[in-house]
N, C-alpha and C positions, 0 to 999 in steps of 0.2 A: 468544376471548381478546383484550385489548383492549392495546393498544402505542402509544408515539407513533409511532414508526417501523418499518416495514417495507423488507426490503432483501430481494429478488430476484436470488436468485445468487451463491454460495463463492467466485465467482474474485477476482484481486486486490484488486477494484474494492468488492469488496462485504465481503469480510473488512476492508479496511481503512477502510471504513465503520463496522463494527462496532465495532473498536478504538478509533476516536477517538470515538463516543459513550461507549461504557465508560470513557474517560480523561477526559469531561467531568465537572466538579466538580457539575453539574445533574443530571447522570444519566439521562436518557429512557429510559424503556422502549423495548427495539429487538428485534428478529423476525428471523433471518435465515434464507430458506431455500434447499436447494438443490436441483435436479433430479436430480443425482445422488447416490452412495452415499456420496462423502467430498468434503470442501473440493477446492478447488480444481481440479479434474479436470476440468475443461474448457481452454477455446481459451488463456486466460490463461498457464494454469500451463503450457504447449506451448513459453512463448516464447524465447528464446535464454538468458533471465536476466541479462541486461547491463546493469550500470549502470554507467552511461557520465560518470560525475561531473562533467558540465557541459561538457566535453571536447569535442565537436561546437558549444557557444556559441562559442569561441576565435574560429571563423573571422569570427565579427559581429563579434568583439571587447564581446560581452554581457558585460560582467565581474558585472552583478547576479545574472546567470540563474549563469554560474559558479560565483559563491559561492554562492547558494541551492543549486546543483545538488550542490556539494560540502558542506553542511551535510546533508545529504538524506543523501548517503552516507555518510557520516561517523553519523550516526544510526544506519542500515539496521544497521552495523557494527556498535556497540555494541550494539543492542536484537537482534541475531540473530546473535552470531557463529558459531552453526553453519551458517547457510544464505547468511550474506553473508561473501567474503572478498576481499582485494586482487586 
């Protein structure tokens, strides 16, 4: 079977690989696979689940990373709100 892209792995990393070629207006063919029985069932999906909306920038006083960091969640938010919540 022939793909532009192949991706190695269900965990965050590689799901949300897959999303954003799906969301590209070009569209590549993409492959995702995974060693085990369902998404994410590895080390990734183990992790605390925190999204820390830029909140740890403060102490740089990064105010870019901040706002990226809070745009990001603010995102998660709307596109997931059963799996992201305040």
């Amino acid at each position: 079977m022939d793909c532009d892209v192949l991706i190695v792995g269900g965990g965050i990393n590689g799901v949300a690989c897959a999303r954003e070629l799906a969301l590209n207006p070009t569209r590549p063919s993409c492959i995702l696979i995974e060693q085990g029985q369902e998404l994410a069932s590895g080390t990734s999906s183990r992790s605390s689940k925190l999204i820390h909306g830029g909140l740890r920038y403060l102490e740089t006083l990064n105010m870019h990373l901040v706002r990226e960091s809070l745009k990001a969640q603010r995102a998660l938010i709307h596109d997931y709100p059963d799996l992201v919540r305040w």
